[in-house]
N, C-alpha and C positions, 0 to 999 in steps of 0.2 A: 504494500500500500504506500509506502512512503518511496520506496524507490518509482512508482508513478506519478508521482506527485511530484518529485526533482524531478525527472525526464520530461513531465508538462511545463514546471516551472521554467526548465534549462529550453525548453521550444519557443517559451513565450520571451522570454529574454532576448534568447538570440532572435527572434523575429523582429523586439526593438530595435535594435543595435542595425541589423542588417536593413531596416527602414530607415532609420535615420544616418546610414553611413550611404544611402543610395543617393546619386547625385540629382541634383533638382531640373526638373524639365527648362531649356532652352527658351530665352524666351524673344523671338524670332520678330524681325522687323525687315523693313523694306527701306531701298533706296537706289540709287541709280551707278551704273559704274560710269566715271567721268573720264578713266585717266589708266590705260595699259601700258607698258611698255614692256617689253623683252631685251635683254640682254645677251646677247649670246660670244661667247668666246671667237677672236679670229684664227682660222686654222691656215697651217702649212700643208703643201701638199709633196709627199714626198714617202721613200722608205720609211717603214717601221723599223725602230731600233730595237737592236737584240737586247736579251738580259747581259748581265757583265760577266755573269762566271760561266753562264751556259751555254752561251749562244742562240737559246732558243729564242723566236721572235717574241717581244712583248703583247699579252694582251690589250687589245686598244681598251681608253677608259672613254667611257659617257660623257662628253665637254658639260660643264655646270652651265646652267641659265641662270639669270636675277630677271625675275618675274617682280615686278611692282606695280599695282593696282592702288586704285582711288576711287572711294565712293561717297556719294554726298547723302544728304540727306535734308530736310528741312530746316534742321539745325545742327547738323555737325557735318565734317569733313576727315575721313579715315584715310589713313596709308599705311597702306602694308607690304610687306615683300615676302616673296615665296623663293626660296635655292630651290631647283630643280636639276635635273638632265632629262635632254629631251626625248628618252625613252620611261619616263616614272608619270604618272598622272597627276596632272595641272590641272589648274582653275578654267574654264572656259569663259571666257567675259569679253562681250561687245560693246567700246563707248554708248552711252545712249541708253542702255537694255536696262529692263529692274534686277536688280537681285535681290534675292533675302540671306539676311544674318542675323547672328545673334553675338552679341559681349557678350566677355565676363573679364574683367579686369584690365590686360593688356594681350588679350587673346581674342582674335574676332574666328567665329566659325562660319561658313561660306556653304547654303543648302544652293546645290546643282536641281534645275528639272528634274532631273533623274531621280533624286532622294537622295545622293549623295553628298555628303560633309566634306569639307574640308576646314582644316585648323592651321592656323597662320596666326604669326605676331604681329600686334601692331608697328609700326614706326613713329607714326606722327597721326595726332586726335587733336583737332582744332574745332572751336565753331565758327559756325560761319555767319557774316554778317545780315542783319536785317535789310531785307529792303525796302 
């Protein structure tokens, strides 16, 4: 009887704990993307160089992008930058277009049509002026 009574107790506890350690729903807003730009590394074109000690050719690496986006909104102005290469999935975003996001501190999350998230740091959170 008592060992039912802990194993109820130990269910209802951890039910707290695991409630309240769950993270709180997103809470999602609209705004326009103003401002893309890519960055892409300049290449040479030429031999692959070997390793030093083996000879073997090097595997090629993924050249890094700096993806930097900008979205407005009726009273704020976000900028953020995403490191990419251009084989890993990126934000898709057209001047002009809506997007929705959601804050949370110095983290903007980025929902695609699809349903899919993406998580990127802010850089720069200004407001913007009345007109």
């Amino acid at each position: 009887m008592i060992t039912n009574l802990r194993c109820a107790l130990l269910v209802v506890v951890f039910s707290m704990v695991a409630t309240a350690a769950w993270p709180a729903d997103k809470t999602w807003q609209t705004g326009t993307w103003r401002e893309v730009k890519v960055e892409r590394p300049k290449f040479t074109f030429g031999g692959t160089p070997s390793m030093p000690n083996s000879g073997a050719p090097r595997t090629p690496v993924a050249p890094r992008e700096k993806r930097t986006y900008v979205i407005e909104t009726d009273t704020i102005r976000i900028e953020m930058r995403q490191d990419t290469t251009a084989d890993t999935p990126h934000v898709d975003a057209l001047v002009g277009e809506p997007v929705t996001f959601a804050l949370e501190k110095n983290t903007i999350w980025i929902k695609q049509d699809t349903g899919r998230e993406y998580k990127m740091s802010i850089t720069k959170k200004s407001p913007l002026a009345k007109k």
